[in-house]
Backbone as a chain_set.jsonl record, in Angstrom:
{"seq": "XXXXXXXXXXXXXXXXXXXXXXXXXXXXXXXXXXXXXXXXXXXXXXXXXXXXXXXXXXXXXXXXXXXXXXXXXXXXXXXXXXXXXXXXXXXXXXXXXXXXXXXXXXXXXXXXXXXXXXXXXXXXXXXXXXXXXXX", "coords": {"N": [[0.85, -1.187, 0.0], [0.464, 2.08, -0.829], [0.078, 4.295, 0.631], [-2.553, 6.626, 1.562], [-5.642, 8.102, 0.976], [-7.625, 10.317, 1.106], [-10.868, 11.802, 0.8], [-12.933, 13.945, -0.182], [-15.082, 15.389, 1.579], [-14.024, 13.888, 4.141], [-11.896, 15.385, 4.792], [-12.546, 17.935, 4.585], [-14.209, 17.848, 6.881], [-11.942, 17.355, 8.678], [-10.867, 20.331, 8.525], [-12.399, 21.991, 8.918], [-14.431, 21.183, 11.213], [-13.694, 18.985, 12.603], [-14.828, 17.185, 15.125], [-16.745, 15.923, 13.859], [-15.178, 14.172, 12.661], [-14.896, 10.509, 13.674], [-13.623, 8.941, 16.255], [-11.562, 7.129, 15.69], [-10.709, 7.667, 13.12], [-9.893, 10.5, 13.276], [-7.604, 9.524, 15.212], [-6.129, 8.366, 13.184], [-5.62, 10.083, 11.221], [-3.903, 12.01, 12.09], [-1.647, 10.415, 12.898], [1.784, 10.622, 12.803], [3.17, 8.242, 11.021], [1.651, 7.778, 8.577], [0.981, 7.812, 5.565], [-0.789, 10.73, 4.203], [-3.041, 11.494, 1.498], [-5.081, 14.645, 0.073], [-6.392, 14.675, -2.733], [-5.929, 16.979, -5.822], [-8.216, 17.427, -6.78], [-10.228, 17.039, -5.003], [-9.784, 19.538, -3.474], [-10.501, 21.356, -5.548], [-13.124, 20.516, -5.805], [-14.136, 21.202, -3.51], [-13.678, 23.835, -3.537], [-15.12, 25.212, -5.791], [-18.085, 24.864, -4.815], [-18.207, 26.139, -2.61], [-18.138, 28.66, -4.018], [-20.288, 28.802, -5.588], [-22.477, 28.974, -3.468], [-22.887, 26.063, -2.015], [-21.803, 25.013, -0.207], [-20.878, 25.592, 3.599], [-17.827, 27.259, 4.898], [-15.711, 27.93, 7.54], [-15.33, 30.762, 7.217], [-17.329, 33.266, 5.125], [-17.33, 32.914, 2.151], [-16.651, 34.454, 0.439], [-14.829, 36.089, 1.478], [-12.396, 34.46, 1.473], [-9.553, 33.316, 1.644], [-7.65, 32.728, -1.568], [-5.854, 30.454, -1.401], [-6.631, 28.77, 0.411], [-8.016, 26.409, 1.157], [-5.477, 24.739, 0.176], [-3.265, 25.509, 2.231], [-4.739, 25.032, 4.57], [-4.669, 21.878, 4.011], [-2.143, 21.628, 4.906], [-1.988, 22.894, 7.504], [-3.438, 20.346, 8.78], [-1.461, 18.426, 8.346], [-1.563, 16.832, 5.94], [-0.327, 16.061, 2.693], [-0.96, 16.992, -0.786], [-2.174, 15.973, -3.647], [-1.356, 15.833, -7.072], [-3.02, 15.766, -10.038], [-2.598, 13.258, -12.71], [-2.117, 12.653, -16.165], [-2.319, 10.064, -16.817], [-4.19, 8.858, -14.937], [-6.451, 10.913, -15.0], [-7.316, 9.825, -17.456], [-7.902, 7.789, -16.95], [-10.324, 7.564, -15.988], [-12.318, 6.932, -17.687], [-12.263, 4.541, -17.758], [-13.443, 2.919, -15.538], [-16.33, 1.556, -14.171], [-19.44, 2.832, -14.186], [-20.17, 2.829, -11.907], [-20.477, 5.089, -9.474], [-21.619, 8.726, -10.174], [-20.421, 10.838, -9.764], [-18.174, 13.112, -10.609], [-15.934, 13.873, -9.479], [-15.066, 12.125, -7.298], [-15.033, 10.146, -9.377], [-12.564, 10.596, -10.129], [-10.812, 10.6, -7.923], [-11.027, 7.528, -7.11], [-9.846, 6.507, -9.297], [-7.376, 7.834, -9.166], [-6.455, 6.682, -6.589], [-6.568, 3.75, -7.607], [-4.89, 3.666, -8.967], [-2.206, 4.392, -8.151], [-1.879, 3.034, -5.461], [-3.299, 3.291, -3.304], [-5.459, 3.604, -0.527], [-8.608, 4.654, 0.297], [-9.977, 6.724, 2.827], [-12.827, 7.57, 3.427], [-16.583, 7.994, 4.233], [-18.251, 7.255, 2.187], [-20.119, 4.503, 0.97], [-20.258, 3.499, -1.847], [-17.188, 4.0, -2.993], [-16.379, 1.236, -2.231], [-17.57, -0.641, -3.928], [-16.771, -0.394, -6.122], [-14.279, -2.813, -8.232], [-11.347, -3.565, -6.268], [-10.892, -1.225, -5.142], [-9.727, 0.006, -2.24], [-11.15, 0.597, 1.191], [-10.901, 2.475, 4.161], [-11.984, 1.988, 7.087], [-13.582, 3.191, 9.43]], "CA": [[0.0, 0.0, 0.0], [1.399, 3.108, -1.172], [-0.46, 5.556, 1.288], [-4.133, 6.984, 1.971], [-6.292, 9.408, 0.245], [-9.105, 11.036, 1.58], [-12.383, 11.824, -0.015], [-13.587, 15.383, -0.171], [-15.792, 15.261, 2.83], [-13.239, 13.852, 5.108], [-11.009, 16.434, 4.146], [-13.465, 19.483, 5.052], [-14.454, 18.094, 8.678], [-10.62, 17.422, 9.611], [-10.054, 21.227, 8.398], [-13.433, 23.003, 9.335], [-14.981, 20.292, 12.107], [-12.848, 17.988, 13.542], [-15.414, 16.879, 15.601], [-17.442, 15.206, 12.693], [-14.555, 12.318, 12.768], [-14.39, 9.195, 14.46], [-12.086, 8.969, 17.381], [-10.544, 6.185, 14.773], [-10.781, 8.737, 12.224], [-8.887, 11.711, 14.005], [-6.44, 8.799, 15.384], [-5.341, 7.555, 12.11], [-5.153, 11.21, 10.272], [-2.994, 12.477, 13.108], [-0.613, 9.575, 13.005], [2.519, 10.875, 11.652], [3.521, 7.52, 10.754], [0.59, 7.397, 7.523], [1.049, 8.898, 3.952], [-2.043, 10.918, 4.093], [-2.864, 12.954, 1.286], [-6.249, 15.114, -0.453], [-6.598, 14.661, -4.429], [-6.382, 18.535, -5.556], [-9.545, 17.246, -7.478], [-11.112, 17.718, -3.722], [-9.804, 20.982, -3.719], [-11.269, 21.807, -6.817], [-14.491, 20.55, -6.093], [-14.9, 22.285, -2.56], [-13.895, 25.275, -4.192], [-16.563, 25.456, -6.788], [-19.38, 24.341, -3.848], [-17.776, 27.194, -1.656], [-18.052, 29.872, -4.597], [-21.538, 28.307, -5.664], [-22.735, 28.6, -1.961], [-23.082, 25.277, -1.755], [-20.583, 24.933, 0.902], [-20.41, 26.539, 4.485], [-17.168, 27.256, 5.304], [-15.856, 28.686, 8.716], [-15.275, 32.415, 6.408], [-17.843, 34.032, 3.904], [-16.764, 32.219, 0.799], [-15.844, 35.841, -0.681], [-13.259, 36.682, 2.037], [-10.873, 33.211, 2.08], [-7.967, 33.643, 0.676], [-7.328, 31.927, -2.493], [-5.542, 28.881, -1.081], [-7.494, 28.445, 1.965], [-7.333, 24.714, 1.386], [-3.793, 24.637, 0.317], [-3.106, 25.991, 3.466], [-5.723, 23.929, 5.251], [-3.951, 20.793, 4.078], [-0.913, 21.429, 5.391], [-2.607, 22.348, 8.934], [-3.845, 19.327, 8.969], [-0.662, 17.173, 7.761], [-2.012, 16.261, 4.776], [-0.263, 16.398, 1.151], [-2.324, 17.421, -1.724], [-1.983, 14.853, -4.478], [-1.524, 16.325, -8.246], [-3.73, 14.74, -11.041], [-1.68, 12.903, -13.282], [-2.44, 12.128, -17.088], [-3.039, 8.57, -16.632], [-5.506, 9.086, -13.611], [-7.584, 11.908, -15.783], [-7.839, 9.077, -18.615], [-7.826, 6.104, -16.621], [-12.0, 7.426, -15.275], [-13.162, 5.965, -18.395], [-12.391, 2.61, -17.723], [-14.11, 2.852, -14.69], [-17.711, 1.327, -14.042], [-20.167, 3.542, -13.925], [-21.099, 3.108, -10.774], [-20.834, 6.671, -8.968], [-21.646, 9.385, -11.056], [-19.897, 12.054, -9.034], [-16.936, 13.123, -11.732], [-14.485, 14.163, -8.26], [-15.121, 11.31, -6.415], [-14.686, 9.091, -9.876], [-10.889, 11.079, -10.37], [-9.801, 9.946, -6.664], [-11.165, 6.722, -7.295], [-8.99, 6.088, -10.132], [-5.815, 7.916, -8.037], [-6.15, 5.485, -5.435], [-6.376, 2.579, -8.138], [-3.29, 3.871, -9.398], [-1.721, 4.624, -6.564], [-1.854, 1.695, -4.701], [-3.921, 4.189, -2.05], [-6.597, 3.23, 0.116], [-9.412, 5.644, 0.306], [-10.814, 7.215, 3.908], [-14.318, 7.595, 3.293], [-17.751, 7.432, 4.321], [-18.81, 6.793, 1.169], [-20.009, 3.247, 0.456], [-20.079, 3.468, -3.307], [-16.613, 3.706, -3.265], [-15.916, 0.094, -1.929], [-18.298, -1.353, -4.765], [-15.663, -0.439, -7.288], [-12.983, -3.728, -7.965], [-10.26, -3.306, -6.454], [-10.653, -0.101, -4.266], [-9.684, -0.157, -0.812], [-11.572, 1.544, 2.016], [-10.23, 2.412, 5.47], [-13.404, 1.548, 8.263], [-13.092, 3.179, 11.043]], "C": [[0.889, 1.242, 0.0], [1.18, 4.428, -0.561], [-2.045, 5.236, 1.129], [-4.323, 8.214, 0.956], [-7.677, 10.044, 0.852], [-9.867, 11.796, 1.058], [-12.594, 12.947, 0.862], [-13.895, 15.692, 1.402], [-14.916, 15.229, 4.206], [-12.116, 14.715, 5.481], [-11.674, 17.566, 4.931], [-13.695, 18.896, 6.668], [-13.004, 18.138, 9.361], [-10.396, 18.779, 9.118], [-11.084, 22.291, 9.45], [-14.002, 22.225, 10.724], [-14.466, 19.307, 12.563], [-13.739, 16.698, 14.406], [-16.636, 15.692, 14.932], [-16.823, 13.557, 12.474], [-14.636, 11.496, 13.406], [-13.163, 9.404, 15.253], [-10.679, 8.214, 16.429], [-10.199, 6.86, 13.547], [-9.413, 9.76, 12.27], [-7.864, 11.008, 14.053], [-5.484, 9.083, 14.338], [-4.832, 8.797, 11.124], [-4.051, 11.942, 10.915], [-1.681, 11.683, 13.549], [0.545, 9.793, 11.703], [3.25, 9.464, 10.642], [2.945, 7.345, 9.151], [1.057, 8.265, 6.5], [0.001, 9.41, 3.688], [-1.971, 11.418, 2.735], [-4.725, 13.022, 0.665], [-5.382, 14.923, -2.038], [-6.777, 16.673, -4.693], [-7.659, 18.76, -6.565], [-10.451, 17.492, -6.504], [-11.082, 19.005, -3.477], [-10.427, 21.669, -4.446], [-12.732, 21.87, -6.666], [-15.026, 21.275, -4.709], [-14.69, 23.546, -2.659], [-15.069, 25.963, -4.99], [-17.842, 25.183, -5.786], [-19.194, 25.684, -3.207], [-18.126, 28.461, -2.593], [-19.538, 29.599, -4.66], [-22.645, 28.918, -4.416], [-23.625, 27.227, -1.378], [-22.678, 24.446, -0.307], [-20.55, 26.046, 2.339], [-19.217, 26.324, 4.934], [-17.203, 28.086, 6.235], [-15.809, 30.465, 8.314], [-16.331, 32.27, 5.754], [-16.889, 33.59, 2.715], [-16.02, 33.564, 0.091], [-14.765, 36.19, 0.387], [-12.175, 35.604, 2.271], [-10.246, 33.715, 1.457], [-7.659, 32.31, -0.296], [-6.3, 30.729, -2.164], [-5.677, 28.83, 0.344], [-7.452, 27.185, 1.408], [-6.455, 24.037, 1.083], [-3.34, 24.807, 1.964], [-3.501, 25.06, 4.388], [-5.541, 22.178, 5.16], [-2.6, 20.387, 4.829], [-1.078, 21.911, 6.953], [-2.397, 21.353, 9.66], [-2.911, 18.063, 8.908], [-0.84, 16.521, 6.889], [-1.15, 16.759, 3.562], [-0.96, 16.35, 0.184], [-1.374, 16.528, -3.097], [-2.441, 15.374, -5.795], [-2.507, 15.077, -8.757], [-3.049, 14.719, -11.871], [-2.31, 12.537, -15.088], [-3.581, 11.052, -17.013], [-4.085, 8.571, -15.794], [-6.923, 9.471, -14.316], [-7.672, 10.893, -16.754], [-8.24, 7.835, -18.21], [-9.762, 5.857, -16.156], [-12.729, 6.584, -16.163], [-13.48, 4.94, -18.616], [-13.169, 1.955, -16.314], [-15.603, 2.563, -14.616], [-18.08, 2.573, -13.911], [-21.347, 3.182, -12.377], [-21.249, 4.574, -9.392], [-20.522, 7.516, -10.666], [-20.879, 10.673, -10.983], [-18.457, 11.954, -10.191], [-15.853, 13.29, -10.834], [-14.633, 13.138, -8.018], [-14.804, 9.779, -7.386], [-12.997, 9.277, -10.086], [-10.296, 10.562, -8.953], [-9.689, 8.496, -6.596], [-9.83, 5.916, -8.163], [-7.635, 6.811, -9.427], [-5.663, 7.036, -7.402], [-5.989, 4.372, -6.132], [-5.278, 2.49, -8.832], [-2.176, 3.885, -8.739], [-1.044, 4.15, -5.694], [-2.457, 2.273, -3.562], [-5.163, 3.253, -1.866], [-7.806, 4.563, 0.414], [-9.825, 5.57, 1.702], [-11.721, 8.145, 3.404], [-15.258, 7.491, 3.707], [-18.831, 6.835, 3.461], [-19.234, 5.468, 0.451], [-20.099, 3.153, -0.761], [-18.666, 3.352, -3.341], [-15.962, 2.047, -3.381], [-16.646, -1.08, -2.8], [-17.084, -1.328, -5.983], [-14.256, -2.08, -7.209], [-11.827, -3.123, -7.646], [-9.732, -1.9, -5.261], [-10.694, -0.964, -2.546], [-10.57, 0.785, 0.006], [-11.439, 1.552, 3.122], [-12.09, 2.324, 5.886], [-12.921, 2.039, 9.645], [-14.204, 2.641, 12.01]], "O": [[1.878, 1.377, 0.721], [1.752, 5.459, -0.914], [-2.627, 4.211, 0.776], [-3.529, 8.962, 0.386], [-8.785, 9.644, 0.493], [-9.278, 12.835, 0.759], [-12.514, 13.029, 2.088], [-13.094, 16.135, 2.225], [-14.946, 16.073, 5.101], [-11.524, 14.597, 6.554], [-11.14, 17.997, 5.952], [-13.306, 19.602, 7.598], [-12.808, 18.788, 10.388], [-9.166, 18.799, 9.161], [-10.739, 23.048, 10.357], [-13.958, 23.092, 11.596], [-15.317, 18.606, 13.11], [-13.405, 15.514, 14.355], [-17.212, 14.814, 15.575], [-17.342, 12.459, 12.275], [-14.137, 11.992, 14.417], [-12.067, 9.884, 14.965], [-9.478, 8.482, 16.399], [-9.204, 6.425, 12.967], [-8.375, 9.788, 11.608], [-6.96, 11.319, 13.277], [-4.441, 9.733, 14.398], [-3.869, 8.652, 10.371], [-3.25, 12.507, 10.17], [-0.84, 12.121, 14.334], [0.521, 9.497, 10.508], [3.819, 9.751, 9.588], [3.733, 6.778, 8.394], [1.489, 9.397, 6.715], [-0.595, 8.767, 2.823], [-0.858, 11.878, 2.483], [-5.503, 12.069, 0.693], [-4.186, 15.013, -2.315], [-7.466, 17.442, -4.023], [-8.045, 19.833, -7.028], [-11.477, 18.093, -6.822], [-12.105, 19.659, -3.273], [-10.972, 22.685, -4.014], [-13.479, 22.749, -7.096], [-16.117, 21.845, -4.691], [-15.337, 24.381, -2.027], [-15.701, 26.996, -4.77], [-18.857, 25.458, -6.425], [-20.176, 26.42, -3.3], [-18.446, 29.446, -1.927], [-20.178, 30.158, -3.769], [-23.737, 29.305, -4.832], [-24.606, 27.223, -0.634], [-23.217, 23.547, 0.338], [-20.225, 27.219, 2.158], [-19.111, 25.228, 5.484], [-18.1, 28.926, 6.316], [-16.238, 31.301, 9.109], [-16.608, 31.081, 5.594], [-15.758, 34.044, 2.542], [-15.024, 33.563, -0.632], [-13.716, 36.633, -0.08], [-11.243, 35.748, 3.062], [-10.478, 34.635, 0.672], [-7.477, 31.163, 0.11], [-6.075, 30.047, -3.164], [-4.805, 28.856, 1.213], [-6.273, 26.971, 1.128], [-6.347, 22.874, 1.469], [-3.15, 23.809, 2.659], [-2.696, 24.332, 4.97], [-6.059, 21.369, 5.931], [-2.159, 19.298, 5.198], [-0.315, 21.348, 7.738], [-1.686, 21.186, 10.651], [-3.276, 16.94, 9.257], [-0.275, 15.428, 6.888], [-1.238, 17.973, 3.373], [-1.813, 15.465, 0.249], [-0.162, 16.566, -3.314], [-3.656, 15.474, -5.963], [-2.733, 13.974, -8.259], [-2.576, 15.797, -12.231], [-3.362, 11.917, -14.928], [-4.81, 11.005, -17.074], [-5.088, 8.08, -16.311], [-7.996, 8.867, -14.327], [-8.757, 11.23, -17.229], [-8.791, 6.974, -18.895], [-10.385, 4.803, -16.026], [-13.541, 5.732, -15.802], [-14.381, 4.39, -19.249], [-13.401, 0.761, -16.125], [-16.256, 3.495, -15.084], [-17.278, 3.443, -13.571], [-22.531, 3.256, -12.051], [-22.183, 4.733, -8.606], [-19.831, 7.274, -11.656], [-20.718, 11.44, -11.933], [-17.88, 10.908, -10.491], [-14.757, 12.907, -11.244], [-14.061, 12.633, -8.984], [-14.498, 8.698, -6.881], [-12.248, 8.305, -10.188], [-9.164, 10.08, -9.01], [-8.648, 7.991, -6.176], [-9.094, 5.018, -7.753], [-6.769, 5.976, -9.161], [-4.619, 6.402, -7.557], [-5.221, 3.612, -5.543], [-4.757, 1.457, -9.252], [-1.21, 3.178, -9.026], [0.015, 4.525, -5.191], [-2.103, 1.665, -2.552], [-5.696, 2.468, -2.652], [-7.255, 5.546, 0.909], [-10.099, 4.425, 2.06], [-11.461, 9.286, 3.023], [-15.29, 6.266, 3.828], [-19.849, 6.208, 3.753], [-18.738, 5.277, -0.66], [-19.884, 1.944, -0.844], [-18.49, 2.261, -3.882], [-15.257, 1.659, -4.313], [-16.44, -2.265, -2.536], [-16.679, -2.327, -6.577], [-13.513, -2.26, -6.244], [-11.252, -2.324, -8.384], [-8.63, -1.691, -4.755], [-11.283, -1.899, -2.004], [-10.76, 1.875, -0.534], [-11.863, 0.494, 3.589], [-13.073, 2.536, 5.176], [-12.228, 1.564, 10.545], [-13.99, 2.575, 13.22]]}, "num_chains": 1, "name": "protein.A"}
Protein backbone atom coordinates (compact mmCIF):
# COMPACT_ATOMS: atom_id res chain seq x y z
CA UNK A 1 0.00 0.00 0.00
CA UNK A 2 1.40 3.11 -1.17
CA UNK A 3 -0.46 5.56 1.29
CA UNK A 4 -4.13 6.98 1.97
CA UNK A 5 -6.29 9.41 0.24
CA UNK A 6 -9.11 11.04 1.58
CA UNK A 7 -12.38 11.82 -0.02
CA UNK A 8 -13.59 15.38 -0.17
CA UNK A 9 -15.79 15.26 2.83
CA UNK A 10 -13.24 13.85 5.11
CA UNK A 11 -11.01 16.43 4.15
CA UNK A 12 -13.46 19.48 5.05
CA UNK A 13 -14.45 18.09 8.68
CA UNK A 14 -10.62 17.42 9.61
CA UNK A 15 -10.05 21.23 8.40
CA UNK A 16 -13.43 23.00 9.33
CA UNK A 17 -14.98 20.29 12.11
CA UNK A 18 -12.85 17.99 13.54
CA UNK A 19 -15.41 16.88 15.60
CA UNK A 20 -17.44 15.21 12.69
CA UNK A 21 -14.56 12.32 12.77
CA UNK A 22 -14.39 9.20 14.46
CA UNK A 23 -12.09 8.97 17.38
CA UNK A 24 -10.54 6.19 14.77
CA UNK A 25 -10.78 8.74 12.22
CA UNK A 26 -8.89 11.71 14.01
CA UNK A 27 -6.44 8.80 15.38
CA UNK A 28 -5.34 7.55 12.11
CA UNK A 29 -5.15 11.21 10.27
CA UNK A 30 -2.99 12.48 13.11
CA UNK A 31 -0.61 9.58 13.00
CA UNK A 32 2.52 10.87 11.65
CA UNK A 33 3.52 7.52 10.75
CA UNK A 34 0.59 7.40 7.52
CA UNK A 35 1.05 8.90 3.95
CA UNK A 36 -2.04 10.92 4.09
CA UNK A 37 -2.86 12.95 1.29
CA UNK A 38 -6.25 15.11 -0.45
CA UNK A 39 -6.60 14.66 -4.43
CA UNK A 40 -6.38 18.54 -5.56
CA UNK A 41 -9.54 17.25 -7.48
CA UNK A 42 -11.11 17.72 -3.72
CA UNK A 43 -9.80 20.98 -3.72
CA UNK A 44 -11.27 21.81 -6.82
CA UNK A 45 -14.49 20.55 -6.09
CA UNK A 46 -14.90 22.29 -2.56
CA UNK A 47 -13.90 25.28 -4.19
CA UNK A 48 -16.56 25.46 -6.79
CA UNK A 49 -19.38 24.34 -3.85
CA UNK A 50 -17.78 27.19 -1.66
CA UNK A 51 -18.05 29.87 -4.60
CA UNK A 52 -21.54 28.31 -5.66
CA UNK A 53 -22.73 28.60 -1.96
CA UNK A 54 -23.08 25.28 -1.75
CA UNK A 55 -20.58 24.93 0.90
CA UNK A 56 -20.41 26.54 4.48
CA UNK A 57 -17.17 27.26 5.30
CA UNK A 58 -15.86 28.69 8.72
CA UNK A 59 -15.28 32.41 6.41
CA UNK A 60 -17.84 34.03 3.90
CA UNK A 61 -16.76 32.22 0.80
CA UNK A 62 -15.84 35.84 -0.68
CA UNK A 63 -13.26 36.68 2.04
CA UNK A 64 -10.87 33.21 2.08
CA UNK A 65 -7.97 33.64 0.68
CA UNK A 66 -7.33 31.93 -2.49
CA UNK A 67 -5.54 28.88 -1.08
CA UNK A 68 -7.49 28.44 1.97
CA UNK A 69 -7.33 24.71 1.39
CA UNK A 70 -3.79 24.64 0.32
CA UNK A 71 -3.11 25.99 3.47
CA UNK A 72 -5.72 23.93 5.25
CA UNK A 73 -3.95 20.79 4.08
CA UNK A 74 -0.91 21.43 5.39
CA UNK A 75 -2.61 22.35 8.93
CA UNK A 76 -3.85 19.33 8.97
CA UNK A 77 -0.66 17.17 7.76
CA UNK A 78 -2.01 16.26 4.78
CA UNK A 79 -0.26 16.40 1.15
CA UNK A 80 -2.32 17.42 -1.72
CA UNK A 81 -1.98 14.85 -4.48
CA UNK A 82 -1.52 16.32 -8.25
CA UNK A 83 -3.73 14.74 -11.04
CA UNK A 84 -1.68 12.90 -13.28
CA UNK A 85 -2.44 12.13 -17.09
CA UNK A 86 -3.04 8.57 -16.63
CA UNK A 87 -5.51 9.09 -13.61
CA UNK A 88 -7.58 11.91 -15.78
CA UNK A 89 -7.84 9.08 -18.61
CA UNK A 90 -7.83 6.10 -16.62
CA UNK A 91 -12.00 7.43 -15.27
CA UNK A 92 -13.16 5.97 -18.40
CA UNK A 93 -12.39 2.61 -17.72
CA UNK A 94 -14.11 2.85 -14.69
CA UNK A 95 -17.71 1.33 -14.04
CA UNK A 96 -20.17 3.54 -13.92
CA UNK A 97 -21.10 3.11 -10.77
CA UNK A 98 -20.83 6.67 -8.97
CA UNK A 99 -21.65 9.38 -11.06
CA UNK A 100 -19.90 12.05 -9.03
CA UNK A 101 -16.94 13.12 -11.73
CA UNK A 102 -14.49 14.16 -8.26
CA UNK A 103 -15.12 11.31 -6.41
CA UNK A 104 -14.69 9.09 -9.88
CA UNK A 105 -10.89 11.08 -10.37
CA UNK A 106 -9.80 9.95 -6.66
CA UNK A 107 -11.17 6.72 -7.29
CA UNK A 108 -8.99 6.09 -10.13
CA UNK A 109 -5.81 7.92 -8.04
CA UNK A 110 -6.15 5.49 -5.43
CA UNK A 111 -6.38 2.58 -8.14
CA UNK A 112 -3.29 3.87 -9.40
CA UNK A 113 -1.72 4.62 -6.56
CA UNK A 114 -1.85 1.70 -4.70
CA UNK A 115 -3.92 4.19 -2.05
CA UNK A 116 -6.60 3.23 0.12
CA UNK A 117 -9.41 5.64 0.31
CA UNK A 118 -10.81 7.21 3.91
CA UNK A 119 -14.32 7.59 3.29
CA UNK A 120 -17.75 7.43 4.32
CA UNK A 121 -18.81 6.79 1.17
CA UNK A 122 -20.01 3.25 0.46
CA UNK A 123 -20.08 3.47 -3.31
CA UNK A 124 -16.61 3.71 -3.27
CA UNK A 125 -15.92 0.09 -1.93
CA UNK A 126 -18.30 -1.35 -4.77
CA UNK A 127 -15.66 -0.44 -7.29
CA UNK A 128 -12.98 -3.73 -7.97
CA UNK A 129 -10.26 -3.31 -6.45
CA UNK A 130 -10.65 -0.10 -4.27
CA UNK A 131 -9.68 -0.16 -0.81
CA UNK A 132 -11.57 1.54 2.02
CA UNK A 133 -10.23 2.41 5.47
CA UNK A 134 -13.40 1.55 8.26
CA UNK A 135 -13.09 3.18 11.04
Amino acid sequence: MAGYLIDSHIFLWAVESPKRLSAAEQNFLTDPRHDIAVSVASLWELSIKASIGRLAISRHAKSIPPDHFGRSASQVGVRILPVETPEAEYVRQLPWIHKDPFDRLIIAQALIGGRMIITRDGVFAQYPGVQVFVA
